[in-house]
C-alpha positions as CSV (number, residue, x, y, z in Angstrom):
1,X,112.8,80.7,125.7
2,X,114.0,84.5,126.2
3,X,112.8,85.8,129.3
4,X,109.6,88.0,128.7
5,X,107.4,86.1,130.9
6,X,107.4,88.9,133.9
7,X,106.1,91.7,131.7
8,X,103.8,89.2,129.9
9,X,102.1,88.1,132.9
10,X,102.2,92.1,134.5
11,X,100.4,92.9,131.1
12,X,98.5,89.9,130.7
13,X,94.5,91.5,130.4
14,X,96.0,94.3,127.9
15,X,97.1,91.4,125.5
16,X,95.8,90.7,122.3
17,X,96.8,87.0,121.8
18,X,95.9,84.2,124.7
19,X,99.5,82.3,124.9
20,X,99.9,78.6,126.8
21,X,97.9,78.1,129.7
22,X,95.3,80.9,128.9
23,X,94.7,78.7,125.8
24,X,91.5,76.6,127.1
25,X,89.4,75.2,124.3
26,X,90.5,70.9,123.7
27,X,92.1,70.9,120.4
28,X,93.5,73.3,118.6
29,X,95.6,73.8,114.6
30,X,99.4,73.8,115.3
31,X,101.7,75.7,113.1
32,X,105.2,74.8,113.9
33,X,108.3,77.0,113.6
34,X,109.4,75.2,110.1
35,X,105.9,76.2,108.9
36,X,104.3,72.5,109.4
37,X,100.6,72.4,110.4
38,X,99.3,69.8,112.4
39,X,95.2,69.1,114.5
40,X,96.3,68.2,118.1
41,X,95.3,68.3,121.6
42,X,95.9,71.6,123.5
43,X,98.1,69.7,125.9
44,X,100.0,68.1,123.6
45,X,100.7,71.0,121.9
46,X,102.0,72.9,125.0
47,X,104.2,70.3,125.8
48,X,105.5,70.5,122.0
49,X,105.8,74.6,122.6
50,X,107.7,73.9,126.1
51,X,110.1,70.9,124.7
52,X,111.1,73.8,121.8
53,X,111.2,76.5,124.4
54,X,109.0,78.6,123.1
55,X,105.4,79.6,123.5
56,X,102.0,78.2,122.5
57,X,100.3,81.6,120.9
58,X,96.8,81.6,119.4
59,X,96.8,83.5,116.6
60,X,93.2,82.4,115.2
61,X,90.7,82.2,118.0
62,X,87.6,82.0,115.8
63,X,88.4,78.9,113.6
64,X,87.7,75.7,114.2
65,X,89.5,74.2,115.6
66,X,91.5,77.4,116.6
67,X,95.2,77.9,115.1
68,X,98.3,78.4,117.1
69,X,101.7,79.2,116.6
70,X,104.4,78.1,118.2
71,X,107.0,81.1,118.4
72,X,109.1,83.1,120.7
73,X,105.8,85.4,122.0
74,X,108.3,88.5,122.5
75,X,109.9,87.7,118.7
76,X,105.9,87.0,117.9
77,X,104.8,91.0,119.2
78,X,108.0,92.3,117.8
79,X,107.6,90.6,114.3
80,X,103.9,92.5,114.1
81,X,105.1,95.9,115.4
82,X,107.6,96.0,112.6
83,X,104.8,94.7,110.3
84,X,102.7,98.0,111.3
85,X,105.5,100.4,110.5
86,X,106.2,99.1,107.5
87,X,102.7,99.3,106.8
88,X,102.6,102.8,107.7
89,X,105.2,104.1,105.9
90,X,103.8,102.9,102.7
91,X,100.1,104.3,103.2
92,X,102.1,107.5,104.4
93,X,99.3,110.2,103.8
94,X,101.1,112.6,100.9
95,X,101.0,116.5,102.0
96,X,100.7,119.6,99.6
97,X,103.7,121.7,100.2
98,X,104.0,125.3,98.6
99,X,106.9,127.2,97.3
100,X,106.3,130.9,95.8
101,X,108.7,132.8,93.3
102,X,108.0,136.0,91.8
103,X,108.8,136.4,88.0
104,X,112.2,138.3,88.7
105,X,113.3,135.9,91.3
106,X,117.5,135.5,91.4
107,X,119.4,132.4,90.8
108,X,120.2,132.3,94.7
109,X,116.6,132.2,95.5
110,X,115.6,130.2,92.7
111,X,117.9,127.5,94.1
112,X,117.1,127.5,97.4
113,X,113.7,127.1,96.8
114,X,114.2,124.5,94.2
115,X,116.4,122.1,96.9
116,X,113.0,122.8,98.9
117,X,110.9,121.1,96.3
118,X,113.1,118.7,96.0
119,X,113.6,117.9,99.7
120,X,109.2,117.6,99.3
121,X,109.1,115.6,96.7
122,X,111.9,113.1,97.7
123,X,109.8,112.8,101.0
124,X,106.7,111.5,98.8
125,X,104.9,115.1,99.6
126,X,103.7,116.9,96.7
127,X,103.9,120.3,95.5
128,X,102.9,123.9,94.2
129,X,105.3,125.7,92.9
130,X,103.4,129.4,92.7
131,X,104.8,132.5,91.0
132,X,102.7,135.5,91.8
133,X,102.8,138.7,89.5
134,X,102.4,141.7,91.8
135,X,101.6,145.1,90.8
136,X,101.7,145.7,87.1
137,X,104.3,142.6,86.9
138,X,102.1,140.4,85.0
139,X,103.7,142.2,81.6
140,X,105.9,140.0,82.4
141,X,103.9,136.8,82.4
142,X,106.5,134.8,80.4
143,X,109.4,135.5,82.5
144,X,106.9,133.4,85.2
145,X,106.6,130.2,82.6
146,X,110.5,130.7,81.9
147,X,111.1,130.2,85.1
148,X,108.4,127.3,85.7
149,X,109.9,125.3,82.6
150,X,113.4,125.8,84.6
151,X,112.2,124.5,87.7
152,X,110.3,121.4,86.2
153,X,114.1,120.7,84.5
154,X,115.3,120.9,87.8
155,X,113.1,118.2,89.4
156,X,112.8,116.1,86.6
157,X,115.4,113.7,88.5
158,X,113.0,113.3,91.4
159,X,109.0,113.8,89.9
160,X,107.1,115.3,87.0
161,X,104.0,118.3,86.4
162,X,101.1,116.8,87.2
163,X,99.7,119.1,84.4
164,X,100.8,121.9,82.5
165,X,101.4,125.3,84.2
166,X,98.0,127.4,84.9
167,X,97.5,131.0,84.9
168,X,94.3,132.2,87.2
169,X,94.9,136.0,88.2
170,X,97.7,137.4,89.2
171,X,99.1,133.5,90.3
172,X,101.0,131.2,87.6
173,X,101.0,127.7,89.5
174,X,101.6,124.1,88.5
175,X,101.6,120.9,90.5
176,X,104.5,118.3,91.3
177,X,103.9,115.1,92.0
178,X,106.8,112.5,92.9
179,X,108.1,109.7,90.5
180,X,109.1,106.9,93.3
181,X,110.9,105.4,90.3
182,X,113.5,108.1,89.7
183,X,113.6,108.9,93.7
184,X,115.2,105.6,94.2
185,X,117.4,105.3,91.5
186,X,119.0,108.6,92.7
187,X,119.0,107.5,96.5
188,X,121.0,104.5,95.0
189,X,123.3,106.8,92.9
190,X,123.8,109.0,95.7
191,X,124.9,105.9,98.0
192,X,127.0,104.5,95.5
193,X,128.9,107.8,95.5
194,X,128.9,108.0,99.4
195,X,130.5,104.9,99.5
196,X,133.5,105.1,96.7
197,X,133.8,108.6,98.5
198,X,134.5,106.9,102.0
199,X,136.5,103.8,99.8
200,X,138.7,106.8,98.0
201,X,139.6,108.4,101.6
202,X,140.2,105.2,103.3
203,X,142.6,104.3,100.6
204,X,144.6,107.9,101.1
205,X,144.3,107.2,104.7
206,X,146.5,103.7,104.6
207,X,148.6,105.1,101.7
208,X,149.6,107.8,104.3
209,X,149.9,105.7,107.3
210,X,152.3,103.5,104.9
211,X,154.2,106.3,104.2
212,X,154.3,107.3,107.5
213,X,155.3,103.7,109.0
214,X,157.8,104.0,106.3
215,X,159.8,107.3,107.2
216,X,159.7,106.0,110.6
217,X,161.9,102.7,109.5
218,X,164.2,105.1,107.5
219,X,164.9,107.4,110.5
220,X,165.2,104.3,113.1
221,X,167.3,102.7,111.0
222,X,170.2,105.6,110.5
223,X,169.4,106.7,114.5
């Protein structure tokens, strides 16, 4: 048994599980580390827990009789912790992220923006993408879904229009929303690369150090 018994029993009221002696009631449901269940007196089961060295952890108190586990308690609180993040990562709450163009925006802008969107979408947020016609500028109304239709290309690899471009105004907007589908395959692609990248440069890396070792020898040998 690792050695988390000082904190536990410094922490002991602030704990959600009742572990070995705390465990009181005269019979309790045993699950054993290789998943076996067994009805057996509290005792017994302690001694069980203690012979493993591990801990006796009640991880039912309202059944009848109540079920225990017997588990390393720190592996035990560790094992839900990483439960919860996990858990929290996938009910991450999406955010509405906005990025605005105007219909004569340049290629550098356009760009930068764009890797933006991406960068939102890729992080499961969603997005408006806004161009605003200022002025007498909305003449010039299809230079704003020219550049929409461009941008929706763009971040095809990562998510889709929730629905077609809408014109309310002066504003020309549409909404983003990612595909997790296509997200992954690309963080896969993109990995893939990263690592025949590093695979390449290692390779040059020995076929210098070869050469290297090599010219050494040559100039040892005729020293």
């Amino acid at each position: 048994m690792r050695d988390f018994r000082d904190t536990r029993d410094q922490n002991r009221n602030a704990r959600a599980h009742r572990t070995n002696d705390e465990i009181r009631v005269p019979e309790v449901r045993v699950i054993f580390p290789e998943g076996d269940q067994q009805v057996m007196k509290t005792g017994d089961a302690l001694r069980e827990a203690r012979n493993l060295g591990l801990d006796l952890i009640e991880i039912q108190p309202n059944a009848q009789p109540p079920v225990c586990k017997i588990a390393d308690y720190g592996k035990f609180l560790y094992e839900i912790e990483k439960r919860e993040k996990e858990a929290k990562k996938k009910t991450k709450t999406s955010a509405l992220k906005e990025i605005r163009f105007h219909p004569n925006t340049d290629k550098h802008d356009f760009d930068f923006k764009a890797n933006h969107a991406e960068e939102f979408l890729r992080k499961g947020d969603k997005v408006r993408a806004t161009v605003v016609f200022l002025g007498r500028a909305i003449v010039y109304k299809e230079k704003g879904y020219d550049l929409l239709k461009r941008l929706t290309e763009r971040l095809s690899i990562v998510g889709k229009e929730e629905a077609p471009p809408k014109l309310e105004g002066k504003n020309l907007y549409v909404f983003y929303v990612p595909e997790k589908a296509k997200i992954e395959a690309l963080e896969k692609k993109e990995a893939q690369e990263r690592a025949q990248e590093e695979a390449t440069l290692k390779a040059e890396a020995e076929e210098r150090r070869k050469k290297q070792q090599e010219a050494n020898e040559k100039r040892n040998a005729t020293a």
